[in-house]
PyMOL CGO cylinders between C-alpha atoms (Angstrom):
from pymol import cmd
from pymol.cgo import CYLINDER

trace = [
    CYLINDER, 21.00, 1.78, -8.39, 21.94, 4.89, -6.35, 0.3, 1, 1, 1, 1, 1, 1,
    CYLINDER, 21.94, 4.89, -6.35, 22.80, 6.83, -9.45, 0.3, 1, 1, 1, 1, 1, 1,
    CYLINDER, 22.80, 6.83, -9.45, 19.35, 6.17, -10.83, 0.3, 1, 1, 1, 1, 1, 1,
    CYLINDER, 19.35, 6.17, -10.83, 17.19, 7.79, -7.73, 0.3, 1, 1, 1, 1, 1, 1,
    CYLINDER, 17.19, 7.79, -7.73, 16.31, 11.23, -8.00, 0.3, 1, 1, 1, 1, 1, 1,
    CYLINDER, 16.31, 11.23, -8.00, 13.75, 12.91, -5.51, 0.3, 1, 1, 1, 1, 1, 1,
    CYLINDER, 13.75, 12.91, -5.51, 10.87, 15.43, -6.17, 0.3, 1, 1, 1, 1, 1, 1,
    CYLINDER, 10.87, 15.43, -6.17, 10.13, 18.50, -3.50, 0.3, 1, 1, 1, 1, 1, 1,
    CYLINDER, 10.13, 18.50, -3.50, 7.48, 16.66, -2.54, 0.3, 1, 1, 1, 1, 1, 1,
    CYLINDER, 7.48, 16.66, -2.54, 9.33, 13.78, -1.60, 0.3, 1, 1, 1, 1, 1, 1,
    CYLINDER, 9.33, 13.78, -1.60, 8.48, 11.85, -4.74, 0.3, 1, 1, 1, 1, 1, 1,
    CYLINDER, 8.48, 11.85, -4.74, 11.17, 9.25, -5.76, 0.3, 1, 1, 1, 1, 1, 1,
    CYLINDER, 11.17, 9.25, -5.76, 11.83, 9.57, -9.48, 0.3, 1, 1, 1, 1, 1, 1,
    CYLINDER, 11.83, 9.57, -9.48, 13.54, 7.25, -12.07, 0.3, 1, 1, 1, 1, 1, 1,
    CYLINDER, 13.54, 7.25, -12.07, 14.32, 7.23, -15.61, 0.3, 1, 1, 1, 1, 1, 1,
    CYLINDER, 14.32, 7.23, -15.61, 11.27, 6.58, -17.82, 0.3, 1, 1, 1, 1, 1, 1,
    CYLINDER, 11.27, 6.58, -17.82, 10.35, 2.98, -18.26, 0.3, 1, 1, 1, 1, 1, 1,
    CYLINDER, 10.35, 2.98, -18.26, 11.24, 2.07, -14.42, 0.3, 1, 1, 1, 1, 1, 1,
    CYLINDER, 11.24, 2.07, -14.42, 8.84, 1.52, -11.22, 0.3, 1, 1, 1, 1, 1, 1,
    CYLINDER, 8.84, 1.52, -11.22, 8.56, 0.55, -7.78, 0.3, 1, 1, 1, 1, 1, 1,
    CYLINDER, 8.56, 0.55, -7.78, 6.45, -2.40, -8.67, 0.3, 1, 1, 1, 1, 1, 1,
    CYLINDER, 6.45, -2.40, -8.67, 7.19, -5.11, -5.52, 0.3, 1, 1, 1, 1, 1, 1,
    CYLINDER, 7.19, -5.11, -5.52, 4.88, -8.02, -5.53, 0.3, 1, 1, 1, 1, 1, 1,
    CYLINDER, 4.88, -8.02, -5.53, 3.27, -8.88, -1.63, 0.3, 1, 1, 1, 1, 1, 1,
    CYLINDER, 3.27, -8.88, -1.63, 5.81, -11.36, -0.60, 0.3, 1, 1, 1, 1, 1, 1,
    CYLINDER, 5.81, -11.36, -0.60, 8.97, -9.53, -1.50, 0.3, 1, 1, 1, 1, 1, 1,
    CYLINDER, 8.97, -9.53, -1.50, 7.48, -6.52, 0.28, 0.3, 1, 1, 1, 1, 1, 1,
    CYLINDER, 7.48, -6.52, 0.28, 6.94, -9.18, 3.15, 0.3, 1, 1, 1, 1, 1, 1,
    CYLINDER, 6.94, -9.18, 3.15, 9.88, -11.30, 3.01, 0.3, 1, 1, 1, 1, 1, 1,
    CYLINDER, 9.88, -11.30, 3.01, 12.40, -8.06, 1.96, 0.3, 1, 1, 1, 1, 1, 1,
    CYLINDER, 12.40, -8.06, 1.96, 11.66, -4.64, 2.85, 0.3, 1, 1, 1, 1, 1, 1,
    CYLINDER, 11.66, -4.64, 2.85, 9.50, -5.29, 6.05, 0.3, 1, 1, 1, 1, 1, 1,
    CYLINDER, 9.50, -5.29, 6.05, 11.57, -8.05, 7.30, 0.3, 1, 1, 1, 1, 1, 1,
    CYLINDER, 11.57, -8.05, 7.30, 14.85, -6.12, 6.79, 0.3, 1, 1, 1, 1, 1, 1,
    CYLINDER, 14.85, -6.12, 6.79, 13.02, -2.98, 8.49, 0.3, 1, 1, 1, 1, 1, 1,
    CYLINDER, 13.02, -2.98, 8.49, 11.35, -4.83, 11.67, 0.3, 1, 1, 1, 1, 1, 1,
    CYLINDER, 11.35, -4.83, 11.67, 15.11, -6.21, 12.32, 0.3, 1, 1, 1, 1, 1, 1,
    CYLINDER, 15.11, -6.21, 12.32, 16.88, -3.44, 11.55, 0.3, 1, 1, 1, 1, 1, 1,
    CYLINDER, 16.88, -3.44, 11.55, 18.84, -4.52, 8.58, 0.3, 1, 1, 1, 1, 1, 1,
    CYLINDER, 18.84, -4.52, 8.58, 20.56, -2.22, 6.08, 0.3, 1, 1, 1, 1, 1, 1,
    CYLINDER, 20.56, -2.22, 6.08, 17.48, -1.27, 3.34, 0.3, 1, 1, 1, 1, 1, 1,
    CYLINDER, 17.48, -1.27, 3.34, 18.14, 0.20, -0.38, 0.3, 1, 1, 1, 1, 1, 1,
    CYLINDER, 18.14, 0.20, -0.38, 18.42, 3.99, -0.75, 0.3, 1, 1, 1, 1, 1, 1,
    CYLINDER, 18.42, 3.99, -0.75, 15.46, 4.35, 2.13, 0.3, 1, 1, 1, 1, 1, 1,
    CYLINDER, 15.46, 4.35, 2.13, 13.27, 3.58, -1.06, 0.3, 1, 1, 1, 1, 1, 1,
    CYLINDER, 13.27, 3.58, -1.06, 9.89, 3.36, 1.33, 0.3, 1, 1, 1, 1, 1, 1,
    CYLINDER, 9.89, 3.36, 1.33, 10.15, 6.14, 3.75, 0.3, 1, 1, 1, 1, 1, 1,
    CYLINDER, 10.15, 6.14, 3.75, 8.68, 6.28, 7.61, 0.3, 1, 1, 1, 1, 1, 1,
    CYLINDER, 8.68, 6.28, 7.61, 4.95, 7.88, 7.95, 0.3, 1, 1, 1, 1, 1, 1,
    CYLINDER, 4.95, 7.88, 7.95, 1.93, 7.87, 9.84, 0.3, 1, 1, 1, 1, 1, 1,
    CYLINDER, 1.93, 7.87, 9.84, -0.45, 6.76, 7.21, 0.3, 1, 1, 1, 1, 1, 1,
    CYLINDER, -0.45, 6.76, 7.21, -3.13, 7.72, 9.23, 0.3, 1, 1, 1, 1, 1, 1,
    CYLINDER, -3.13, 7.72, 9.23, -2.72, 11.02, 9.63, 0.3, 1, 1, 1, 1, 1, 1,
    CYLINDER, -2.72, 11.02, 9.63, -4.32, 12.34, 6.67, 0.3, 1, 1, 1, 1, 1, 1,
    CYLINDER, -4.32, 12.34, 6.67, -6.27, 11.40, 3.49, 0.3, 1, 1, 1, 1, 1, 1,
    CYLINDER, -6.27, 11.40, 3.49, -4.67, 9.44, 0.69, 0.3, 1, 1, 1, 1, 1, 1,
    CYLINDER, -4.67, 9.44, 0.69, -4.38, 12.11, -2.02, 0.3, 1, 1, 1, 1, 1, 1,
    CYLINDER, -4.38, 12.11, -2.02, -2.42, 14.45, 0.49, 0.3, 1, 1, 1, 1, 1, 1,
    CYLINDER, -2.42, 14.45, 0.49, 0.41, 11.71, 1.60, 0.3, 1, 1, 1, 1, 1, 1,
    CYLINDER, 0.41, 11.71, 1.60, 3.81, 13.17, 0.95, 0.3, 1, 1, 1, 1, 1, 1,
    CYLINDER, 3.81, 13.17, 0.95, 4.64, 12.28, -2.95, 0.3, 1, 1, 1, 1, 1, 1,
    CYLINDER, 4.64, 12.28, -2.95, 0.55, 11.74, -3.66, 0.3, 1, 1, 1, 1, 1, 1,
    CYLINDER, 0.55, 11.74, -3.66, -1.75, 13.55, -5.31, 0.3, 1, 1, 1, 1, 1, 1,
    CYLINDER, -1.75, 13.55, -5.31, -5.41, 13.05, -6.85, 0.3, 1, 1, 1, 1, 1, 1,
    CYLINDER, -5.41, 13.05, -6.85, -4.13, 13.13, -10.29, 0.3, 1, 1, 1, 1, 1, 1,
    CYLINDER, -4.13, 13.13, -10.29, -1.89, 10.15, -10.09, 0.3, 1, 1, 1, 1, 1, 1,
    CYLINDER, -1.89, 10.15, -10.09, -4.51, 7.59, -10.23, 0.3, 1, 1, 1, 1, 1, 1,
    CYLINDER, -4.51, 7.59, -10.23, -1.54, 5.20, -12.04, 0.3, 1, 1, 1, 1, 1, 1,
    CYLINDER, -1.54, 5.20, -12.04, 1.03, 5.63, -8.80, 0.3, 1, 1, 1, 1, 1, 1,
    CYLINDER, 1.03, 5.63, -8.80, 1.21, 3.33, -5.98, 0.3, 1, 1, 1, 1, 1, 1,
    CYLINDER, 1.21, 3.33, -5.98, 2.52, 4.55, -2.58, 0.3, 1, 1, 1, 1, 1, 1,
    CYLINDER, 2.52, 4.55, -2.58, 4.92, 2.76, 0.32, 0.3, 1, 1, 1, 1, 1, 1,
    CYLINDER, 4.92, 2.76, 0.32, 5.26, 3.40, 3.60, 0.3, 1, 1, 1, 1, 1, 1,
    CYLINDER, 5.26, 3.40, 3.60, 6.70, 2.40, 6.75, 0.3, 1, 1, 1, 1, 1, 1,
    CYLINDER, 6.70, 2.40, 6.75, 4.57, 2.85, 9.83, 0.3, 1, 1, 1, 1, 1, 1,
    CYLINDER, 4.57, 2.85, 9.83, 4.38, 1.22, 13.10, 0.3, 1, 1, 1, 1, 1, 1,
    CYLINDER, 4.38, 1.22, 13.10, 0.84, 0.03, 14.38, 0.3, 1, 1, 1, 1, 1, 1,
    CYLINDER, 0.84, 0.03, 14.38, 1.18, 2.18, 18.12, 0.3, 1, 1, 1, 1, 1, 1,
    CYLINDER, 1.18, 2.18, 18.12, -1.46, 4.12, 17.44, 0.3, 1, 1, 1, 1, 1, 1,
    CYLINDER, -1.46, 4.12, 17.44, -4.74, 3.08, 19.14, 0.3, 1, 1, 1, 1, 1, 1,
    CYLINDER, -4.74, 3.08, 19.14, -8.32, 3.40, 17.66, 0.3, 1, 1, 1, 1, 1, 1,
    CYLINDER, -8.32, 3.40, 17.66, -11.33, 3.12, 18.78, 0.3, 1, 1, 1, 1, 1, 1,
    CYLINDER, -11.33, 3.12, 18.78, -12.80, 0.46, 16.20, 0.3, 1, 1, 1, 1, 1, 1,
    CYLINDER, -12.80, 0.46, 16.20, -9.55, -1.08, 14.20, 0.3, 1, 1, 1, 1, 1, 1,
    CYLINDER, -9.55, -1.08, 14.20, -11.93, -1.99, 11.46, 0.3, 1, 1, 1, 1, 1, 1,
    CYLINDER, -11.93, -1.99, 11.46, -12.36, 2.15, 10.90, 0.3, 1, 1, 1, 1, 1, 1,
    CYLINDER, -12.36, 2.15, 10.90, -9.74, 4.28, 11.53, 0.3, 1, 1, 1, 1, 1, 1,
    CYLINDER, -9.74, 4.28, 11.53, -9.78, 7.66, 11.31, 0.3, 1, 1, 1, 1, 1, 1,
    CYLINDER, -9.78, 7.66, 11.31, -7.65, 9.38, 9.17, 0.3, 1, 1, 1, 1, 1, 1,
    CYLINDER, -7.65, 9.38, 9.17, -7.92, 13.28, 7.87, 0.3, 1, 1, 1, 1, 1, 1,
    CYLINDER, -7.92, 13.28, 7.87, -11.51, 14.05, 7.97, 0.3, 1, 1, 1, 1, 1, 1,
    CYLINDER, -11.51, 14.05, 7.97, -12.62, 10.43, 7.00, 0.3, 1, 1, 1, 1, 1, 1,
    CYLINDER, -12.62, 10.43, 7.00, -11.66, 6.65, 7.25, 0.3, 1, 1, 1, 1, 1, 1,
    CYLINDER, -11.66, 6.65, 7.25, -9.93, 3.63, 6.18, 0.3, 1, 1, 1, 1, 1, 1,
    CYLINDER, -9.93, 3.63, 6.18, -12.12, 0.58, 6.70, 0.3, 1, 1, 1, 1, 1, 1,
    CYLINDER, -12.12, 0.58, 6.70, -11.17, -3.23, 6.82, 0.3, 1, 1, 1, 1, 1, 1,
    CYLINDER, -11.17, -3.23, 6.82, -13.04, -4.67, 3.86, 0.3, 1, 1, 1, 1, 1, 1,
    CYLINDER, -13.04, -4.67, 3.86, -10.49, -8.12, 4.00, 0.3, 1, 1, 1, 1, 1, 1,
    CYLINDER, -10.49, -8.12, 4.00, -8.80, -9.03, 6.99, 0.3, 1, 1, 1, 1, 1, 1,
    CYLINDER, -8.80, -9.03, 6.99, -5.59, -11.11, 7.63, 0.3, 1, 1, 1, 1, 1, 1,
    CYLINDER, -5.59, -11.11, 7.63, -4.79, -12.64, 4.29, 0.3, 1, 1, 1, 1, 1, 1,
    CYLINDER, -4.79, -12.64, 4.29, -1.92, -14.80, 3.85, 0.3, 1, 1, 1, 1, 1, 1,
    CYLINDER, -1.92, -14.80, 3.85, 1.91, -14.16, 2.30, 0.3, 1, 1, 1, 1, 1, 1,
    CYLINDER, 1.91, -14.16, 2.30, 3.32, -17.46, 1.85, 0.3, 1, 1, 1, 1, 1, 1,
    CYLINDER, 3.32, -17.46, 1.85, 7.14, -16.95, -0.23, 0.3, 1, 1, 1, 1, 1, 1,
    CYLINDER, 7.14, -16.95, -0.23, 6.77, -18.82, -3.90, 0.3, 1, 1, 1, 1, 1, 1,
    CYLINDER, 6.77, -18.82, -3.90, 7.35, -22.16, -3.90, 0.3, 1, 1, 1, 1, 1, 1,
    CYLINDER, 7.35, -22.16, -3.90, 7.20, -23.04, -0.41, 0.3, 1, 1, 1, 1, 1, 1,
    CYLINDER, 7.20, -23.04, -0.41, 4.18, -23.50, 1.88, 0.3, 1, 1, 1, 1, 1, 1,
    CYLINDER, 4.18, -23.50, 1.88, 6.02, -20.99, 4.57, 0.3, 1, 1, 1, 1, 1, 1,
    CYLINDER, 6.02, -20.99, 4.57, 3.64, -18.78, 5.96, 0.3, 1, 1, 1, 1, 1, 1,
    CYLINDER, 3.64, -18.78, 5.96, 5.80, -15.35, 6.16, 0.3, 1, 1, 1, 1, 1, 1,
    CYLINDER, 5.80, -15.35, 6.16, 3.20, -12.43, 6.42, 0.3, 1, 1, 1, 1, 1, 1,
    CYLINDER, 3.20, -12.43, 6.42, -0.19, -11.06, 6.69, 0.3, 1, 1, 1, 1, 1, 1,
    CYLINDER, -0.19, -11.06, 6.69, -2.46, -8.28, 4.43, 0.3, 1, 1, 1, 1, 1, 1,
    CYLINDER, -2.46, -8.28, 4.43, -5.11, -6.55, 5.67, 0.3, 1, 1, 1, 1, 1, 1,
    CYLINDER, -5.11, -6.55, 5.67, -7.51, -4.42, 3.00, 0.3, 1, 1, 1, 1, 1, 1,
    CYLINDER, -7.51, -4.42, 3.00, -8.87, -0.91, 3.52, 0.3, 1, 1, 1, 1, 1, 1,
    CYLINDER, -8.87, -0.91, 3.52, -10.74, 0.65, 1.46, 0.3, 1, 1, 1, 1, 1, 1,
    CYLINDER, -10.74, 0.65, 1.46, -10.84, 4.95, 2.36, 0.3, 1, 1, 1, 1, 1, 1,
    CYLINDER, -10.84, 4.95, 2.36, -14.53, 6.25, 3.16, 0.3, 1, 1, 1, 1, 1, 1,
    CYLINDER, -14.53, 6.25, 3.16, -14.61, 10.34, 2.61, 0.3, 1, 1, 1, 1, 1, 1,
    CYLINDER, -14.61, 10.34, 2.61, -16.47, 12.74, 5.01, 0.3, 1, 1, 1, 1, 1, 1,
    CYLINDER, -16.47, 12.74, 5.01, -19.87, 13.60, 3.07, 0.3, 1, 1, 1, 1, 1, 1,
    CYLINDER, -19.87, 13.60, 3.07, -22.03, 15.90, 5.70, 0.3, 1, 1, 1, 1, 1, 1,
    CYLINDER, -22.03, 15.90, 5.70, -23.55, 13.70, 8.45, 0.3, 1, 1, 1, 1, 1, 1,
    CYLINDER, -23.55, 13.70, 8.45, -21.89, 10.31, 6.26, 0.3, 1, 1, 1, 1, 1, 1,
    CYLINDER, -21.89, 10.31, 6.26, -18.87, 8.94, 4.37, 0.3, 1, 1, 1, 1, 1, 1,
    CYLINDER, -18.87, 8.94, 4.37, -18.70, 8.35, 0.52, 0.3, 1, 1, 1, 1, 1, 1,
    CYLINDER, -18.70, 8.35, 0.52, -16.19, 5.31, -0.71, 0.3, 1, 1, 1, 1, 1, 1,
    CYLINDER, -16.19, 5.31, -0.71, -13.89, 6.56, -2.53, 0.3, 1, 1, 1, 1, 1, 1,
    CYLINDER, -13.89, 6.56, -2.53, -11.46, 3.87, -5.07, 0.3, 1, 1, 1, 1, 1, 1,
    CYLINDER, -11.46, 3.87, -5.07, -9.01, 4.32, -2.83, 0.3, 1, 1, 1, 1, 1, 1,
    CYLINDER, -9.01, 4.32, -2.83, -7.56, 1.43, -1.43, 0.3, 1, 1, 1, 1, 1, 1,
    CYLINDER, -7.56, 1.43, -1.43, -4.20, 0.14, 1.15, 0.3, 1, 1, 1, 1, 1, 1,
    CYLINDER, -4.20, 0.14, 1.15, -2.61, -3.20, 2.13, 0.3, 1, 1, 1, 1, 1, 1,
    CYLINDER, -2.61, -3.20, 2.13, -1.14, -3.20, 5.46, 0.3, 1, 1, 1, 1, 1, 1,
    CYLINDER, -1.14, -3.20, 5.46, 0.90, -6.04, 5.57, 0.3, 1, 1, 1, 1, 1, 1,
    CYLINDER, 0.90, -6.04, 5.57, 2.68, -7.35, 9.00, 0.3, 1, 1, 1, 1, 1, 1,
    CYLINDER, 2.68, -7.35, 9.00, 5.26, -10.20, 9.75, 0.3, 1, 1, 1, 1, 1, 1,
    CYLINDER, 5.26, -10.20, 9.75, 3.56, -13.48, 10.60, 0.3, 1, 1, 1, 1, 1, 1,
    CYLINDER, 3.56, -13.48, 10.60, 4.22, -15.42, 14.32, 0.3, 1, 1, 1, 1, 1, 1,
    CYLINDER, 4.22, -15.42, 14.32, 6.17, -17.56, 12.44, 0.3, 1, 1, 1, 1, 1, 1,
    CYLINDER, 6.17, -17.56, 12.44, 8.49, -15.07, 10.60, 0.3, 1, 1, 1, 1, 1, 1,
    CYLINDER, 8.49, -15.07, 10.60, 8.79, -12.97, 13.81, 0.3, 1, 1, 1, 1, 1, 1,
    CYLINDER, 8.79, -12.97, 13.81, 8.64, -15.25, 16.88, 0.3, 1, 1, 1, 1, 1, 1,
    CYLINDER, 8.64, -15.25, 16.88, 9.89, -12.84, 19.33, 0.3, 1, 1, 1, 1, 1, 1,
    CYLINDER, 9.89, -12.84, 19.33, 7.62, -10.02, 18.12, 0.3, 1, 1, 1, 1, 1, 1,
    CYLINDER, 7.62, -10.02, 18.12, 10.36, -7.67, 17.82, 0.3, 1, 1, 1, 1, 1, 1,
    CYLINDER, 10.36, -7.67, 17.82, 8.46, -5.09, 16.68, 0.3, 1, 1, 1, 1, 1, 1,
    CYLINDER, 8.46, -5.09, 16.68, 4.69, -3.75, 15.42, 0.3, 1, 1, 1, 1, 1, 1,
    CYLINDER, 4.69, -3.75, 15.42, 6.32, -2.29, 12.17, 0.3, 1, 1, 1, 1, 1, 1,
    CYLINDER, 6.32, -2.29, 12.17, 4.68, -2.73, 9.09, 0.3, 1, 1, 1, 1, 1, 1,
    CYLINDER, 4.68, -2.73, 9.09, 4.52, -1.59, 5.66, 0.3, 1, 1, 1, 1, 1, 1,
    CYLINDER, 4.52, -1.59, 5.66, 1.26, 0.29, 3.49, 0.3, 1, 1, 1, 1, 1, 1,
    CYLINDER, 1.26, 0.29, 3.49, 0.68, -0.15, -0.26, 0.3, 1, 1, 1, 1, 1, 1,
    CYLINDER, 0.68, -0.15, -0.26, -1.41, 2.89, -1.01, 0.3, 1, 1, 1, 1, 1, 1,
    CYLINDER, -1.41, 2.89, -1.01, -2.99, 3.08, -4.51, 0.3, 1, 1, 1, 1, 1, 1,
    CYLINDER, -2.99, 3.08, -4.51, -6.16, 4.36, -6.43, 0.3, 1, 1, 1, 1, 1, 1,
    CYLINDER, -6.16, 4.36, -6.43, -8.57, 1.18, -7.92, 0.3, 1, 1, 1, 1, 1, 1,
    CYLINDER, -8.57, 1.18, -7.92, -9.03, 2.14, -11.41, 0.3, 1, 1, 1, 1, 1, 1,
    CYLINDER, -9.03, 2.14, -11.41, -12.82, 3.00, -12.27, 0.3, 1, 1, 1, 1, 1, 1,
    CYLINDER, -12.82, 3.00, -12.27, -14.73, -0.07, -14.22, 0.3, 1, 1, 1, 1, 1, 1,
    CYLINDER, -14.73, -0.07, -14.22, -16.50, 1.19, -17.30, 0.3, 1, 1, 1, 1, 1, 1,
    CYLINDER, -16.50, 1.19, -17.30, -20.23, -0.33, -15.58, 0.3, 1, 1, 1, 1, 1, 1,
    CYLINDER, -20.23, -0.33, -15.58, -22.46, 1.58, -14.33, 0.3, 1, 1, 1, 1, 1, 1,
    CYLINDER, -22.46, 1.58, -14.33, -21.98, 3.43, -10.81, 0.3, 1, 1, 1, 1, 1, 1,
    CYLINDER, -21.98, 3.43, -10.81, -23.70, 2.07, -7.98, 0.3, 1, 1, 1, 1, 1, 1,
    CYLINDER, -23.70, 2.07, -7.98, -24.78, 4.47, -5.06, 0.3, 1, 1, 1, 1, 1, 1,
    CYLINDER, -24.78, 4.47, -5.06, -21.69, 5.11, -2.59, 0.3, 1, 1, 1, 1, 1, 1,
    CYLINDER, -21.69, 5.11, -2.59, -22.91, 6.56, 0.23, 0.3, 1, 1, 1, 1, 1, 1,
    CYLINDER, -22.91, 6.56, 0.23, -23.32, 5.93, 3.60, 0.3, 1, 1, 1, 1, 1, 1,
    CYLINDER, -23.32, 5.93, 3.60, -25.00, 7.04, 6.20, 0.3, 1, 1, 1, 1, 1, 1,
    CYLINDER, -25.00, 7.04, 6.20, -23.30, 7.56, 9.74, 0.3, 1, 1, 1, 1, 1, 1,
    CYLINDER, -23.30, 7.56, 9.74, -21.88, 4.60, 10.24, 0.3, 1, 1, 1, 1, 1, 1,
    CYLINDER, -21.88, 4.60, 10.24, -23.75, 2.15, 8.63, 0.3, 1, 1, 1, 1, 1, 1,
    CYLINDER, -23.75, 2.15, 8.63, -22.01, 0.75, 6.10, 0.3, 1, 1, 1, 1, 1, 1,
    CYLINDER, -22.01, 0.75, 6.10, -23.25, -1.77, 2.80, 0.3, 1, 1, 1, 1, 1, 1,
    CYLINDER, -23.25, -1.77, 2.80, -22.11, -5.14, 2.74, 0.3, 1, 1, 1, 1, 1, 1,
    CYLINDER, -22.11, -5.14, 2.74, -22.25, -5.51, -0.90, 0.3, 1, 1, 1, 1, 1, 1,
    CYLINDER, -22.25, -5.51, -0.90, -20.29, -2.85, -1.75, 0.3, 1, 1, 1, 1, 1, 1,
    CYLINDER, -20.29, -2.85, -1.75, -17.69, -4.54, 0.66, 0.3, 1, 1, 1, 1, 1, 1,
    CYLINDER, -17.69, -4.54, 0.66, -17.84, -7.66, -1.41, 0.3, 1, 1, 1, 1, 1, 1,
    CYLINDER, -17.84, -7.66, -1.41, -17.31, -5.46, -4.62, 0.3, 1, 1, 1, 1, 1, 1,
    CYLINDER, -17.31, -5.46, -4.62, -14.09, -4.05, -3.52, 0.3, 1, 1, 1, 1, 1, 1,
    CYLINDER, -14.09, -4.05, -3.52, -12.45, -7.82, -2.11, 0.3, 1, 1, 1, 1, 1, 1,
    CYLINDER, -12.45, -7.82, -2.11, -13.27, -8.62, -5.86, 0.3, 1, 1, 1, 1, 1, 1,
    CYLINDER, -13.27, -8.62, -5.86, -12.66, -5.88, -7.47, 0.3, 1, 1, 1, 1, 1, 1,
    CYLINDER, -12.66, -5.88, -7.47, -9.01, -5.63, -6.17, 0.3, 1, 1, 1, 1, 1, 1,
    CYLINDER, -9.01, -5.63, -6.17, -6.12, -4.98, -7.79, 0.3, 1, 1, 1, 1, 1, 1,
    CYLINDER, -6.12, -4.98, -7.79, -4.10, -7.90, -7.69, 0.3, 1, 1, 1, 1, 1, 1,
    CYLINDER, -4.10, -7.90, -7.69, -0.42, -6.72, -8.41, 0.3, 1, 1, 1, 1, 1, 1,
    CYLINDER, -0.42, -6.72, -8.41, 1.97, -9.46, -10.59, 0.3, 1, 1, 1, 1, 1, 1,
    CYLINDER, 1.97, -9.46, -10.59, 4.90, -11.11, -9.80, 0.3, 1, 1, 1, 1, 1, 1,
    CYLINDER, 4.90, -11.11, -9.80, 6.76, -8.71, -12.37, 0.3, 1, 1, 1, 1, 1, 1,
    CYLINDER, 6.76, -8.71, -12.37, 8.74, -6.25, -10.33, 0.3, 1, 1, 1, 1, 1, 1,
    CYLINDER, 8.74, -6.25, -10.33, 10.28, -4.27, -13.57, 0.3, 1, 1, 1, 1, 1, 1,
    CYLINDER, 10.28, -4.27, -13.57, 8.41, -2.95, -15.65, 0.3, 1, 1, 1, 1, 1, 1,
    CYLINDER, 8.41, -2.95, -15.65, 10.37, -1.91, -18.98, 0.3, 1, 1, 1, 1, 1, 1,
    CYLINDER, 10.37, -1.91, -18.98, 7.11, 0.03, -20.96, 0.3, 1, 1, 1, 1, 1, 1,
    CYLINDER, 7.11, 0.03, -20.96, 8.31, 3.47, -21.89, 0.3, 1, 1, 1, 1, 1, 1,
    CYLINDER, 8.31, 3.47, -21.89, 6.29, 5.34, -19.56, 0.3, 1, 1, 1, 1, 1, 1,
    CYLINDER, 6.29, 5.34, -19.56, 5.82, 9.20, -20.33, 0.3, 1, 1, 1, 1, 1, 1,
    CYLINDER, 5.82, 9.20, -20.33, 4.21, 12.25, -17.95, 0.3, 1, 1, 1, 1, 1, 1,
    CYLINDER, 4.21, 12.25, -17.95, 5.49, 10.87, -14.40, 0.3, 1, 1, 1, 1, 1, 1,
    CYLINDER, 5.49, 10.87, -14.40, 8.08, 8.30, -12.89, 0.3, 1, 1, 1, 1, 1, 1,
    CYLINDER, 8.08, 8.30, -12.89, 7.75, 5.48, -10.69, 0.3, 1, 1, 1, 1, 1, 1,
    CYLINDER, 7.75, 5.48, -10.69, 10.11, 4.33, -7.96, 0.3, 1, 1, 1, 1, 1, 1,
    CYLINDER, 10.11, 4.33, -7.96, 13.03, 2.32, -8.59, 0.3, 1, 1, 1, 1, 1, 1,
    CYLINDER, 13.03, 2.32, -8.59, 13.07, -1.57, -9.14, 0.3, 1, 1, 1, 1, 1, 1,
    CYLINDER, 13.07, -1.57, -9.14, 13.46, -4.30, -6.83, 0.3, 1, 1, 1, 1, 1, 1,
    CYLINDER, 13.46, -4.30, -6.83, 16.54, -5.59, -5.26, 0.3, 1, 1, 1, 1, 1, 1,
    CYLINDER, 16.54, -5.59, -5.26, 16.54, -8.84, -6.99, 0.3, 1, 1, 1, 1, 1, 1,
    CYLINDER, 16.54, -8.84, -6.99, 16.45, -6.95, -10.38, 0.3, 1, 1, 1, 1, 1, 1,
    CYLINDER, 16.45, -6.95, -10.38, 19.83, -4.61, -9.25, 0.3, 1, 1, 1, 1, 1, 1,
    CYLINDER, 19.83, -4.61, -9.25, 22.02, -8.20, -8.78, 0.3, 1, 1, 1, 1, 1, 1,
    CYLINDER, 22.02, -8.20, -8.78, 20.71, -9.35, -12.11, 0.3, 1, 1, 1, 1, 1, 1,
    CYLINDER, 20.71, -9.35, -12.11, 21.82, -6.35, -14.51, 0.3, 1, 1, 1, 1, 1, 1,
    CYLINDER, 21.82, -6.35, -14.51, 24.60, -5.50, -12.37, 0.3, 1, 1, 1, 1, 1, 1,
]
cmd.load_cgo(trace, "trace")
């Protein structure tokens, strides 16, 4: 799989058209975070170390405005302390918790292995914020998966919700207030990713990152 991984100057991990980084919630959980918070050996560094938080979305190392198709992964560990965790500041604006402390339970078992939180980023608009459609998952090991709390690691899906073709509803805010209703749009609006990890499409005009482990042992 090493062979396959190529890496942009912008630290953009590139593949061969038709492959992406497509890892469903519990393999994130049960794999890459679980191997990271107990320091197991990880694939090619495939999700790299970064303080999410420390910017907007679009400038994250690899991102960009224009790749409204691209999801990005991150390490990051939760030390840094905020003021509200339900808006945290990041760049000139903030992520807010729209859906907190959903379940990962691995597939066809009733083990309870992680948790999700959902953010949805608020942009800096004069004296208020504007939601923007972009959203992260911050998922974290469960008690139960982690019983000595080894470590506050955890691991950020960071993506751009793809516009529906109805009508635009007003997006601002003003100060701080924020409107309940458009909280309830994104929880159901939410891209809900599929169990497929490979997808074999012939992609053209960018690359994703390279499949999951499970699909390595299979064609190797």
């Amino acid at each position: 799989m090493e062979k396959l991984i190529s890496y942009g100057k912008d630290g953009s991990i590139k593949l061969p058209v038709g492959y992406r980084f497509h890892p469903s919630d519990d393999v994130l959980v049960s794999f890459y975070l679980k191997k990271k918070v107990f320091a197991q050996p990880l694939p090619c560094q495939l999700i790299p170390d970064y303080d999410v938080f420390q910017a907007e979305p679009w400038v994250l190392p690899g991102g960009g405005k224009g790749f409204n198709d691209q999801k990005f992964f991150f390490y990051n560990t939760r030390a840094r302390v905020f003021e509200n965790p339900d808006k945290r500041d990041a760049g000139s604006g903030q992520w807010r918790v729209v859906e907190k402390g959903k379940d990962i339970v691995l597939p066809g078992s009733k083990q309870l292995f992680g948790k999700r939180n959902t953010l949805v980023f608020w942009e800096a608009r004069g004296t208020g914020f504007s939601k923007s459609n972009w959203l992260m998952h911050e998922f974290q090991l469960a008690i139960q998966a982690n019983p000595c709390q080894m470590s506050i690691w955890a691991v950020y899906r960071i993506f751009q919700k793809k516009e529906t073709k109805r009508g635009k509803r007003p997006r601002e805010s003003i100060g701080e207030a924020s409107n309940s209703r458009n909280v309830e749009n994104v929880v159901e609006e939410e891209v809900h990713d599929p169990p497929t990890v490979i997808d074999f499409t012939m992609e053209t005009g960018g690359f994703y990152g390279p499949p999951s482990p499970a699909s390595s042992v299979s064609s190797s």
